[in-house]
Backbone as ProteinMPNN parsed JSONL, in Angstrom:
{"seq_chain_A": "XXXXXXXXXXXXXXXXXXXXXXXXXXXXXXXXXXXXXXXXXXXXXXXXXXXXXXXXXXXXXXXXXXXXXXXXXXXXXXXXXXXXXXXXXXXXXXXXXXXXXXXXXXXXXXXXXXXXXXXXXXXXXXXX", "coords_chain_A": {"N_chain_A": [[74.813, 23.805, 120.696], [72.857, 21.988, 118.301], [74.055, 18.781, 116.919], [73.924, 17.95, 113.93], [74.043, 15.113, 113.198], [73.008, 14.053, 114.82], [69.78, 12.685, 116.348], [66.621, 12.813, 117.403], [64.15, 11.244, 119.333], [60.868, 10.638, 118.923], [58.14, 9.672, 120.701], [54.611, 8.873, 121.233], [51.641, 8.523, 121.542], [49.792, 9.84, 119.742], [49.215, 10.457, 116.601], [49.568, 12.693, 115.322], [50.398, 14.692, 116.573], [53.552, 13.654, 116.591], [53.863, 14.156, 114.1], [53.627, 17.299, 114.209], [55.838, 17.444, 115.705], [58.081, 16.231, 114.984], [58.231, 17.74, 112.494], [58.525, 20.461, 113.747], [61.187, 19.991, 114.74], [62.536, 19.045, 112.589], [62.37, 21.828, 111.579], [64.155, 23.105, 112.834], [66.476, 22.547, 112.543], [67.242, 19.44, 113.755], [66.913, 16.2, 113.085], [64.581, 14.007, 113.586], [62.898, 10.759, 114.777], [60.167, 9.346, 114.56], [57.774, 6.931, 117.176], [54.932, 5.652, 117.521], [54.245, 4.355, 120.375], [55.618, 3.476, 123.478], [56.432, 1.0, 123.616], [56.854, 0.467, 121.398], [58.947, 2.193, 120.502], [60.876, 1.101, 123.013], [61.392, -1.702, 121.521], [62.682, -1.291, 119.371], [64.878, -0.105, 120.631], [65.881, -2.501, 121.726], [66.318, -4.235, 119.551], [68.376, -3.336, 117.784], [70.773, -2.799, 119.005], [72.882, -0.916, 118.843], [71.28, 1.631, 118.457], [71.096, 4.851, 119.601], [69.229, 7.452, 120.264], [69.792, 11.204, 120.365], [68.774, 12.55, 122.707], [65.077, 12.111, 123.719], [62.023, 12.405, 123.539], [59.112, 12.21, 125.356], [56.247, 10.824, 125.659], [53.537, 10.664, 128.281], [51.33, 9.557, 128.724], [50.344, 6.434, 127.236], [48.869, 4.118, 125.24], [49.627, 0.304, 126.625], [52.839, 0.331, 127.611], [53.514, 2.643, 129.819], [54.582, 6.238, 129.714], [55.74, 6.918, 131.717], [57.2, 4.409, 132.798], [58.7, 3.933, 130.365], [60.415, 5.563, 130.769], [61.743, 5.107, 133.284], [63.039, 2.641, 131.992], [64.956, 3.48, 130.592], [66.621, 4.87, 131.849], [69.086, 3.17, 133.179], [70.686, 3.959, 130.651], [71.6, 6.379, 130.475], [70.209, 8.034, 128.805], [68.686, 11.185, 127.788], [66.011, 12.483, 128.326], [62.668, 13.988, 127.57], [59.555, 14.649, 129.146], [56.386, 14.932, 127.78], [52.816, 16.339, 128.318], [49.116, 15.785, 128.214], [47.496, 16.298, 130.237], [48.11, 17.629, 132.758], [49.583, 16.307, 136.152], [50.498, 17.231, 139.919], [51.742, 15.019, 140.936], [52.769, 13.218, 139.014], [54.402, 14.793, 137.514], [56.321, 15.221, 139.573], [57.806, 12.699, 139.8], [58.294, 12.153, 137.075], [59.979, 13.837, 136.917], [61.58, 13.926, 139.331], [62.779, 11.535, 138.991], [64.335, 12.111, 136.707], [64.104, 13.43, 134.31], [65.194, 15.388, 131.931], [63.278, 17.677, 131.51], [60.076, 18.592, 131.622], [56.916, 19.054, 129.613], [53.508, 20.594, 129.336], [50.71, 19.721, 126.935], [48.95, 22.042, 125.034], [52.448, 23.302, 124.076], [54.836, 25.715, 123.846], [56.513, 26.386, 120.837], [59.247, 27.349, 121.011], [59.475, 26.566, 123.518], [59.887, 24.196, 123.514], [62.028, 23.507, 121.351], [64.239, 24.747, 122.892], [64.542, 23.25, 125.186], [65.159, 20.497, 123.964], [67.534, 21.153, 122.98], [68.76, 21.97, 125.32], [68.682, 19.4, 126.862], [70.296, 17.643, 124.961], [72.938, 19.18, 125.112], [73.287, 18.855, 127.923], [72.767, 20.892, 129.871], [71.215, 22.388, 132.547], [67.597, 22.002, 132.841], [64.872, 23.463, 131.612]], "CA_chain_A": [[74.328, 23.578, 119.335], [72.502, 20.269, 118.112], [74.644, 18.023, 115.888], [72.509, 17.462, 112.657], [74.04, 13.838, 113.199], [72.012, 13.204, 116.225], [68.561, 12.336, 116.166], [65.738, 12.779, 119.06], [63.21, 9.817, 119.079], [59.841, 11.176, 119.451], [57.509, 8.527, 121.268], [53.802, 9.713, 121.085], [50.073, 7.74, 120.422], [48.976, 10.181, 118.787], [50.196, 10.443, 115.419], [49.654, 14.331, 114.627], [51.088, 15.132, 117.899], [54.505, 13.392, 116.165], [54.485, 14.681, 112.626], [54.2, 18.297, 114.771], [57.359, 17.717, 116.607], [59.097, 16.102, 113.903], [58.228, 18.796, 111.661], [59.339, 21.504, 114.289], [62.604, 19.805, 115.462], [63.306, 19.662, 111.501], [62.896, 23.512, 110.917], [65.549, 23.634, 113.979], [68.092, 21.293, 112.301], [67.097, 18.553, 114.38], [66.385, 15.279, 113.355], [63.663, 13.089, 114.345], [62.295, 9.854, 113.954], [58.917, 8.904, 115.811], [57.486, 5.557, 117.317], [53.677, 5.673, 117.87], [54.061, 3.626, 121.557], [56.565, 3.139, 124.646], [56.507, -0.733, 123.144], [57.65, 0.309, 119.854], [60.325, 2.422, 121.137], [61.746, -0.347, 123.54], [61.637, -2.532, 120.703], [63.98, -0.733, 118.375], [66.345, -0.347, 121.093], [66.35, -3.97, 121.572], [66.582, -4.939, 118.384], [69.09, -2.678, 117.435], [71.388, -2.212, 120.18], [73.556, 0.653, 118.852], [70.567, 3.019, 118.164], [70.718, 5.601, 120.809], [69.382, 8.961, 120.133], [70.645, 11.948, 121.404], [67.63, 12.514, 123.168], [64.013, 11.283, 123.336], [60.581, 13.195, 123.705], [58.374, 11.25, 125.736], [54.199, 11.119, 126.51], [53.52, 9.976, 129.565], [49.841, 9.059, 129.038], [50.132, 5.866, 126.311], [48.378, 2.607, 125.74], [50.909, -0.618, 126.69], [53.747, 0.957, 128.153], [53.384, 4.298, 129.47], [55.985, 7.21, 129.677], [57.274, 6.996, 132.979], [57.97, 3.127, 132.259], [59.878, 4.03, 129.602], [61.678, 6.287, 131.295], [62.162, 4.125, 134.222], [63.816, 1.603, 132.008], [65.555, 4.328, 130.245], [67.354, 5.298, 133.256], [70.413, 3.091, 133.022], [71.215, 4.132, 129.503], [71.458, 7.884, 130.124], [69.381, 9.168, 127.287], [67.716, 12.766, 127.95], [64.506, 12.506, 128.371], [61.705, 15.159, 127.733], [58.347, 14.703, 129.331], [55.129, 16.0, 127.358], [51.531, 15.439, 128.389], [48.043, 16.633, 127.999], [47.28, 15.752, 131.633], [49.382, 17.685, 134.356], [49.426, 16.302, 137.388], [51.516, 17.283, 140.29], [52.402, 13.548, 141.294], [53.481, 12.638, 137.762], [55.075, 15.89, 137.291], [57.39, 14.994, 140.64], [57.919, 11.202, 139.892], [59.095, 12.274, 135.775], [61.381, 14.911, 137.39], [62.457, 12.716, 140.266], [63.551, 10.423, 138.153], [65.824, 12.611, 136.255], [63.712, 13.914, 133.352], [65.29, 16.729, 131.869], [62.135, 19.053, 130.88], [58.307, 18.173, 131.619], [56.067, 20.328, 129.291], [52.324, 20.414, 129.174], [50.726, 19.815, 125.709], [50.139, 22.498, 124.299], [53.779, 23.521, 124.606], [55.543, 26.996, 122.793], [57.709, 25.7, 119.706], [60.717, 27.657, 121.298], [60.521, 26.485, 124.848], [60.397, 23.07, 123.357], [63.302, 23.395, 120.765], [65.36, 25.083, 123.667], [64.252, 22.055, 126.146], [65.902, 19.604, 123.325], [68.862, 21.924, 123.004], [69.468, 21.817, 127.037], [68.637, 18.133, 127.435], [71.715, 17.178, 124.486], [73.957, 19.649, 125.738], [73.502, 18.358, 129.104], [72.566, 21.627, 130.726], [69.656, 21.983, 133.735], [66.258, 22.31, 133.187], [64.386, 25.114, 131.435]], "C_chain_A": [[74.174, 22.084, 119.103], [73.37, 19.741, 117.145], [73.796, 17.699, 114.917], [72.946, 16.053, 112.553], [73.022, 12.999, 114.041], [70.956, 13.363, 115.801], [67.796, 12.553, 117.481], [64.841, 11.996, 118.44], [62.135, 10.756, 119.962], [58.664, 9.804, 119.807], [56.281, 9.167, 121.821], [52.834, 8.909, 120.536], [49.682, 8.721, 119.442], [49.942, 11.018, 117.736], [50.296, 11.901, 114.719], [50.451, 15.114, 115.275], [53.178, 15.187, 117.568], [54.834, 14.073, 115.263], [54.781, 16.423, 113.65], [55.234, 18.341, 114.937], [58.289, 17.383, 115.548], [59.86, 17.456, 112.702], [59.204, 20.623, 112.166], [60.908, 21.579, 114.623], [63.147, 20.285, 113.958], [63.432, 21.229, 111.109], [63.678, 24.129, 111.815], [66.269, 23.061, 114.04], [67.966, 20.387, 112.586], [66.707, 17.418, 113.54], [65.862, 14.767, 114.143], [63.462, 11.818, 113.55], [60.957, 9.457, 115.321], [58.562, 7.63, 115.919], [55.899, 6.213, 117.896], [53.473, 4.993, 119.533], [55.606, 3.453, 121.918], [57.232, 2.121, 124.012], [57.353, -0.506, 122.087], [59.218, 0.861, 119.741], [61.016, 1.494, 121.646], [62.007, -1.178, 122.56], [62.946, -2.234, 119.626], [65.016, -0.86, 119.091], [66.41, -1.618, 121.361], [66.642, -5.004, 120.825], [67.923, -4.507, 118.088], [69.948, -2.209, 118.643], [72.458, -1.013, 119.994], [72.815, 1.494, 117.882], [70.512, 3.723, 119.328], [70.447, 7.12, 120.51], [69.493, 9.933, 121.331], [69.569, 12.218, 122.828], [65.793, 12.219, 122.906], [62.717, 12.178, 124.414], [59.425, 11.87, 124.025], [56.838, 11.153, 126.091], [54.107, 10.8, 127.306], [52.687, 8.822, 129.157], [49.891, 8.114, 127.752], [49.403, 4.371, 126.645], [49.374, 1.548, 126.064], [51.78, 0.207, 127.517], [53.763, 2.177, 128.697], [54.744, 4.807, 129.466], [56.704, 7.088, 131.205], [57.854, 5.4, 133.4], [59.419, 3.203, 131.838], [61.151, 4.488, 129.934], [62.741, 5.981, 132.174], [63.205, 2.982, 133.443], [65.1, 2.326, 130.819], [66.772, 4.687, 130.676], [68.632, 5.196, 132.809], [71.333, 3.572, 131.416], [71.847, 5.483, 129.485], [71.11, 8.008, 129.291], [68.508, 10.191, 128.569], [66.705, 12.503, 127.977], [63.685, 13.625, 128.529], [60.559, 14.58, 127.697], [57.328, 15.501, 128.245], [53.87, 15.493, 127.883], [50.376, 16.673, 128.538], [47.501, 16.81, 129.459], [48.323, 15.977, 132.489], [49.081, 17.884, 135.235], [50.567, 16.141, 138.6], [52.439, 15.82, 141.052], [53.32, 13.088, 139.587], [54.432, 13.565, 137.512], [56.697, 15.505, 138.057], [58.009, 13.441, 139.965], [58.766, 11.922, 138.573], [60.739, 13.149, 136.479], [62.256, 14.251, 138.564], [63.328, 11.761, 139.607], [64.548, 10.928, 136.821], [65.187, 13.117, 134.736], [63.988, 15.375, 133.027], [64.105, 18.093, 131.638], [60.643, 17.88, 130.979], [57.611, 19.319, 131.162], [54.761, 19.877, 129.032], [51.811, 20.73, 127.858], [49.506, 20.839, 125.966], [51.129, 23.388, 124.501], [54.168, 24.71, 123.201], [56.765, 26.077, 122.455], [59.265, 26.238, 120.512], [61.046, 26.766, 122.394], [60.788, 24.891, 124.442], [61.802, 22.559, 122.284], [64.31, 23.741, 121.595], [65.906, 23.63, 124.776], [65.102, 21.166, 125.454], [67.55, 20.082, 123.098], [69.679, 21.741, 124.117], [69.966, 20.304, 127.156], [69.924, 17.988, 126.433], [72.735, 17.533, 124.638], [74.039, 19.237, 127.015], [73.346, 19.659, 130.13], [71.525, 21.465, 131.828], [68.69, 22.496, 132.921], [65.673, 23.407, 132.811], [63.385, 25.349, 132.385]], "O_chain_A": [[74.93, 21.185, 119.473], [73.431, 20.559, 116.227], [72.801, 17.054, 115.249], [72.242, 15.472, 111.727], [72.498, 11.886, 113.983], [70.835, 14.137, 114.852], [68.383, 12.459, 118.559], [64.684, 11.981, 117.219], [62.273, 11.336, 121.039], [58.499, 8.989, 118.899], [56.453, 9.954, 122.752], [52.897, 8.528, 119.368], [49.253, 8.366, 118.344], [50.887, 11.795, 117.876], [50.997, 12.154, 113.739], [51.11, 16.04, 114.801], [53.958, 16.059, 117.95], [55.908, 14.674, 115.286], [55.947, 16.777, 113.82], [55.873, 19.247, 114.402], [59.198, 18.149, 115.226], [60.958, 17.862, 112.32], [59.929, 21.424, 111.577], [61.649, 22.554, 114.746], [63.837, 21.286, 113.768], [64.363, 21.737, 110.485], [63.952, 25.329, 111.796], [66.907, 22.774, 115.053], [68.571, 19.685, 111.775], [65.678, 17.838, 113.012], [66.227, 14.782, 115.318], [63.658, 11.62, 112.351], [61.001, 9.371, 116.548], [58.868, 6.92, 114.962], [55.859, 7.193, 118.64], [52.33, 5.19, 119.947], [56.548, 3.332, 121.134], [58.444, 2.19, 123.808], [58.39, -1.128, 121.857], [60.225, 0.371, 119.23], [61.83, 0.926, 120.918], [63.171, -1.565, 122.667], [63.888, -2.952, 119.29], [66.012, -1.469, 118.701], [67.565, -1.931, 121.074], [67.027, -6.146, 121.076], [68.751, -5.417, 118.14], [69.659, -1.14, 119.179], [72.799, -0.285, 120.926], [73.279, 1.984, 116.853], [69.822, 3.209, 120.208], [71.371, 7.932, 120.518], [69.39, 9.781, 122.548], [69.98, 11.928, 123.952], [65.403, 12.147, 121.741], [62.667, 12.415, 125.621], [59.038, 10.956, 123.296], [56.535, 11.655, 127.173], [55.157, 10.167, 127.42], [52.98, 7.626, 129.157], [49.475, 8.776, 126.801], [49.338, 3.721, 127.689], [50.432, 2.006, 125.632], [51.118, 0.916, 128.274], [54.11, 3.018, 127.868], [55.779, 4.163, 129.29], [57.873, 7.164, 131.584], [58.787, 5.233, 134.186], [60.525, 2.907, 132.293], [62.311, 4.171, 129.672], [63.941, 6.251, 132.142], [64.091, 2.454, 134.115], [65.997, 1.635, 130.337], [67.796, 4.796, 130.001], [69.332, 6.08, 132.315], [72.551, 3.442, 131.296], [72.597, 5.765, 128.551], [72.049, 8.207, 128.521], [67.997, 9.984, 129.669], [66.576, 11.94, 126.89], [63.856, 14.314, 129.535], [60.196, 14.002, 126.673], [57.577, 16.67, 127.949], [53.738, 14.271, 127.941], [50.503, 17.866, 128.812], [46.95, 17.904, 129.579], [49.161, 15.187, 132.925], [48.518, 18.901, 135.643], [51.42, 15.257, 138.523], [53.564, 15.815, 141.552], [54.479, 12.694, 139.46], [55.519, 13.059, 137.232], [57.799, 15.479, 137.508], [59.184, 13.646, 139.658], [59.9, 12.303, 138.862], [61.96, 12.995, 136.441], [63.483, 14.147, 138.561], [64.478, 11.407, 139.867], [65.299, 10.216, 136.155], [66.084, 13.161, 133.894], [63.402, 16.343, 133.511], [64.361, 19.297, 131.653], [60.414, 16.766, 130.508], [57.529, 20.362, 131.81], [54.683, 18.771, 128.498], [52.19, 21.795, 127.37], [48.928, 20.658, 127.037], [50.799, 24.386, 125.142], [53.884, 24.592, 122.01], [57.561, 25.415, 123.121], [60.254, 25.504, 120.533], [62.145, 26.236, 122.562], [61.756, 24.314, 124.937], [62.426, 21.507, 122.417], [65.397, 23.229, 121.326], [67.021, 23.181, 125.043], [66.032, 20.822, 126.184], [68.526, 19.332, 123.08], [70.876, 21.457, 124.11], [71.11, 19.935, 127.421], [70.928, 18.246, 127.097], [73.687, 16.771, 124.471], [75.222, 19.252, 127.358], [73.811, 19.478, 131.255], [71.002, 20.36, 131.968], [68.97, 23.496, 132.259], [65.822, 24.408, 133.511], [62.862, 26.461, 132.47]]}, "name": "protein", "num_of_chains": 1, "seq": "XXXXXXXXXXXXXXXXXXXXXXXXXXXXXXXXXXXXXXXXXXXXXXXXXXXXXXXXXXXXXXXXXXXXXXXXXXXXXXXXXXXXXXXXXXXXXXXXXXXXXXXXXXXXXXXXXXXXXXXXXXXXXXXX"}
């Protein structure tokens, strides 16, 4: 069960793509807060060094920074990470998941398997 304290950071160009998820995590308790770019994300956490949400919904495909950047510099922090992208390809697919991404889903993605995916990744279970 999600803590309604925790938060998932949704990181996403396109801005309809966000209010969606936001909107869905909230009608599953969840908090969100979204960043339009990789950049803008990194930035918060570097500004703010004790923001860490519980987990973080990621795009791959962005302008500036992409998603498996982020993720890459993600790494040492442990945060959860959930892949999304409109574009699946089996090299990116391997590389996100290689690199320790709990859940890679192709947009568009079923509301459950992605509220369950955020459920796994903060509990720390494997992989839907």
């Amino acid at each position: 069960m999600v803590n309604p304290n925790q938060i998932v950071a949704v990181v996403d160009d396109d801005e309809s793509v966000c209010r969606a998820i936001k909107r869905l995590l909230h009608s599953a308790g969840i908090g969100a807060e979204t960043f339009s770019s990789g950049d803008e994300f990194l930035d918060m956490l570097s500004a703010i060094p004790s923001y860490r949400p519980a987990c973080v919904i990621l795009d791959i495909q962005m302008p500036g920074t992409n998603g498996l950047e982020v993720q890459r510099q993600l790494a040492p922090m442990g945060l959860p990470v959930i892949m999304i992208t409109a574009h699946d390809e089996l090299s990116v697919r391997q590389a996100a998941l290689g690199s320790g991404a709990a859940a890679y889903l192709r947009k568009p993605f079923n509301a459950a398997i992605l509220i369950k995916a955020v459920e796994m990744a903060i509990d720390g279970s494997s992989r839907p």
